[in-house]
Every structure is written in structure tokens, then in C-alpha cells.
N, C-alpha and C positions, 0 to 999 in steps of 0.2 A: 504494500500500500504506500501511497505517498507520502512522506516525512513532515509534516506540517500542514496537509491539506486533509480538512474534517469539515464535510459538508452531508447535507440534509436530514430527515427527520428523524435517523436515528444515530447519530455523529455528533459524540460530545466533549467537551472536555472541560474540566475544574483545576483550580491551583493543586497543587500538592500540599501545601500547607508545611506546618512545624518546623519553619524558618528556610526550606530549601525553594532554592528558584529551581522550579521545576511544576509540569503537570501530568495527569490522568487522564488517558484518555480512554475514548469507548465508538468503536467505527464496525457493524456490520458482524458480531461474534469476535471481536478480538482487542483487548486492552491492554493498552501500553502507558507504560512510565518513562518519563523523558526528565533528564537530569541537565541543565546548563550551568556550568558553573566556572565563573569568570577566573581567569588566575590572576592573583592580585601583585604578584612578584610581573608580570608579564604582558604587556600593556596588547591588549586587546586580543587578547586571546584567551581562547573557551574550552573548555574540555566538554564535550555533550556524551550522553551515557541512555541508551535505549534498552528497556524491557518489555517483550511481549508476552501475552498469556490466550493463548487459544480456547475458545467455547468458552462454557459459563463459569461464575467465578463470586465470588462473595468475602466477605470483609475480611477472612483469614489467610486467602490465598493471594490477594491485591494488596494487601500489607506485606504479605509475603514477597511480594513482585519490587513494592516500594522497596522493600531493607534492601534486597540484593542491588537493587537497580543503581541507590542511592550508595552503598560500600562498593560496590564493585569504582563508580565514579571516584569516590575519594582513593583507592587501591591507584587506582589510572594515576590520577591530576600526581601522587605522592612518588611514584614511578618515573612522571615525565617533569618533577621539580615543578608544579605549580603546585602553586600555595592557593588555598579555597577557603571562601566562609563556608564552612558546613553546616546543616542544621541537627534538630535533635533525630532521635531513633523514631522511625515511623510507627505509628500506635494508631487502631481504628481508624484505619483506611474503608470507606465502604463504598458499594458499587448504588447507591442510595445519592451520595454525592455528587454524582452526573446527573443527575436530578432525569424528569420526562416530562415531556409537554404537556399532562395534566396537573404541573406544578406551579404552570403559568401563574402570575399576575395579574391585574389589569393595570394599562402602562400608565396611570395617573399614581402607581406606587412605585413604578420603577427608580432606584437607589443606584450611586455610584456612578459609574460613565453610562450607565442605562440610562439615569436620571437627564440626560441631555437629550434625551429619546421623547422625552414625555412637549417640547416642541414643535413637535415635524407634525408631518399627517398621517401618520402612524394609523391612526383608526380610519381615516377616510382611505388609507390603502388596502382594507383588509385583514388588517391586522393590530385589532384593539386589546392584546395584551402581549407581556413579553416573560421569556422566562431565564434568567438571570442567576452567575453566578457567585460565590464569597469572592471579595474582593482581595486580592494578595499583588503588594507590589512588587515583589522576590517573582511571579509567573510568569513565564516569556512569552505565555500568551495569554489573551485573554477572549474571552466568547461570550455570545447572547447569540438571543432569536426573537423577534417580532414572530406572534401568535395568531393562528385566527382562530374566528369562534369555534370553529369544527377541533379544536385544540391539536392542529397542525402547525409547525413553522413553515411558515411561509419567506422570511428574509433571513438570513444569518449574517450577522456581523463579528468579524475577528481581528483582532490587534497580536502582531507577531512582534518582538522584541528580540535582538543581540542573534544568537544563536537561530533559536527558531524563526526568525526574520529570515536571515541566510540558508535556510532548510527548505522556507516555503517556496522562495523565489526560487531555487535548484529546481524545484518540482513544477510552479508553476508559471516561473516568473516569465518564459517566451509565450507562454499563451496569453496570457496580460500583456502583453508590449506589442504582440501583433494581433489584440482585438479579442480574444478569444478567451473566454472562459472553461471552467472543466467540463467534464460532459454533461449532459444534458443540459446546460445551461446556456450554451453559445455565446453572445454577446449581453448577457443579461447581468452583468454587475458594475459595480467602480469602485475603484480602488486609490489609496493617497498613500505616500510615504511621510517621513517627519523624520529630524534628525535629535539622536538624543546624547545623552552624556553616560560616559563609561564606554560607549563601543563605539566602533567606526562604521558598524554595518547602519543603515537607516532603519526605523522601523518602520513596516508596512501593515495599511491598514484597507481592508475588504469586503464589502457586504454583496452577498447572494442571493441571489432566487431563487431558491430552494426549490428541488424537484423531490416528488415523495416517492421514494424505488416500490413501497408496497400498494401503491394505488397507480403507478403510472400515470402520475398527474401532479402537476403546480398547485398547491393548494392556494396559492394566490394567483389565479389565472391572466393577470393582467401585470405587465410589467412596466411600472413608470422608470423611465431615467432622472428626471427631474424629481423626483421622490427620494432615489437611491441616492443621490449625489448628496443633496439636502442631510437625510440620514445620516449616511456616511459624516460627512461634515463635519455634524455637530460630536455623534459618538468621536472621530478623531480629535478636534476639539480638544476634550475632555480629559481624553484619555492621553495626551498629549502635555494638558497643563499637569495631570497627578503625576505624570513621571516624569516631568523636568523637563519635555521634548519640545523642540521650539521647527518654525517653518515648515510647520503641515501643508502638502501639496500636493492637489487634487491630478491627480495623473491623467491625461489625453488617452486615448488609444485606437 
């Protein structure tokens, strides 16, 4: 699967929590723990540390995934002389965490870089609620979904940081530069970058139009650009000023 690209309505991901920059994810039967962790002796350079876990899975074995995933990284960074903040030992990990579309909101609650969300037309586009994750500034990425009433996502918006910034673009960054979106999506999103502090990579940021694989169908059937962009916008924005990132810019394509 792609290194940074989690999209539609069963595609998700939450911080890792308990100090480590890093997140969880959940794509289609299979979750993975992603570890980024800066060397601080080593001016912009990352050690990133990947765990998968095939089929289903529950709080003992995703914790499980987390220690390894999370020591195996510190093992690496201590091997190749980078020095890392590390966090604590991972405890109650649960697959609860990636939360499901019938955990939505309605977007007049939405909290955090959501909270920039509750602006737009969000509900005149089909999508009057949102479902949203624990906020962690240590997460190299960060996720939501604009909701509709049928409690599908219908938009996804993501912000990739340092490491997983440079993961996403590997995977998808020429489809973006020459128009194109992932599958099933085609030309239906926008995307900005921003430049932030501690890395040289930019961070990028993207909102989609969600296709739903088990209904073969858009559960937002109509695609504004001028919605998206708007969107987009204000979530980079936001999520721009909490992390110290400056000159957010709306990408052409």
C-alpha cells in the first residue's frame, strides 16, 4: 500500500500519543504504526520506522505493534548515532481510537484545526458533520472527514509533516503536479504546501473526495472546486499557525 496515502471511508489514522511523533493507522484489513523521529545531533534528518499487522486486531496486539515498532526505531536512530526524543512505553493502544463514521459530530462542534471547518459550507456541500481526531502536535500527520447525513465521509482532509510529508509526495506527489488524483478520484481535490520549522521538507496539505469502495459510489455526489479550495484553506490555515508553519500555498495543477 502507499506510505502516507489513506483515503476513503474506511482509511484512518490517529496520533500515536504518549509523547512519540508518530501515528496509527487502519487502511482496508491492515494497520500500521509509523514512527518519525527527528535526530536532534543531525540537522534534518529522520529516522522513520514502519509496523504492519495483517487482519483483525485489538488493543493487545496494536500495542503490541506500537512497543516493537516504537524500540525497534530507537534500536535504528542508537545504531546510526542519532540522538531522538523518545516517548514513554506504549500502554492501551486500541483499534477504538481510529474512531468510524458513526462517531461523527455535527460541524458547529468541531475542535482544533476542525474548528476552522465550522466556516466554509461545509453543510451546504453535503456534509453537515465531521469526524475528528485527538489533537497531538508530536503527529506527522494529521486527519478528518467532513460527514454526511447517511454517516459516510464524503471529503477527507490531511496534513503530512517532516517525514511523512516526504512519504506522501514519493507516492503521490506526480499525480498532484500533473493534475491527477488517486484512483477513483481523478481530478477531484486541492492541495497546498507551507513551510515549517525543524525540517526542510515542506509540509503538505490535501482534501479529497472521497469515493466509498463498498457502495461504488461518492457519497457526496457533486464535486465543488471552489468549496474544496475554500476548505482546504482555512483547515491549512490553522493547522499551519498551531505548528509554527508560515507561507501556506495553494498549489495550481
Amino acid at each position: 500500500m502507499p506510505r502516507g496515502a489513506w483515503r476513503g471511508s474506511s482509511e484512518h489514522a490517529a496520533p500515536l500519543g504518549h509523547g512519540w511523533s508518530g501515528v496509527v493507522r487502519y487502511e482496508g484489513g491492515t494497520y500500521q504504526v509509523m514512527v518519525a523521529l527527528d535526530c536532534i545531533n543531525q540537522e534534518n534528518k529522520t529516522l522513520v520506522a514502519y509496523g504492519d499487522l495483517l487482519g483483525t486486531s485489538n488493543g493487545t496486539t496494536l500495542t503490541g505493534l506500537g512497543r516493537v515498532t516504537t524500540e525497534t526505531a530507537e534500536k535504528a536512530a542508537e545504531k546510526h548515532g542519532c540522538q531522538v526524543k523518545a516517548g514513554k512505553q506504549l500502554t492501551g493502544l486500541s483499534t477504538a481510537r481510529l474512531g468510524t463514521p458513526d462517531t461523527a459530530k455535527p460541524l458547529p462542534q468541531a475542535q482544533g484545526s476542525r474548528a476552522a471547518l465550522r466556516g466554509t459550507d461545509a453543510v451546504q456541500n453535503g456534509t453537515p458533520a465531521v469526524m475528528e481526531y485527538p489533537a497531538d502536535p508530536d503527529a506527522p500527520q494529521t486527519n478528518c472527514y467532513l460527514v454526511t447525513k447517511a454517516k459516510k465521509p464524503g471529503h477527507g482532509l490531511y496534513a503530512y509533516y517532516g517525514a511523512a510529508a516526504k512519504d506522501f509526495l514519493t507516492s503521490e506527489g506526480d499525480r498532484l503536479k500533473e493534475g491527477y488524483g488517486p484512483t477513483h478520484s481523478g481530478r477531484d481535490y486541492a492541495w497546498a504546501t507551507a513551510t515549517c520549522p525543524r525540517s526542510a521538507q515542506q509540509a503538505v496539505f490535501v482534501l479529497y473526495h472521497l469515493y466509498d469502495r463498498d457502495t461504488d459510489t461518492y457519497p457526496v455526489p457533486n464535486y465543488s472546486a471552489s468549496f474544496a479550495r475554500s476548505a482546504l484553506r482555512a483547515f491549512a490555515d490553522h493547522e499551519a499557525e498551531q505548528r509554527g508553519c508560515s507561507d501556506v500555498r495553494m498549489m495550481t495543477r
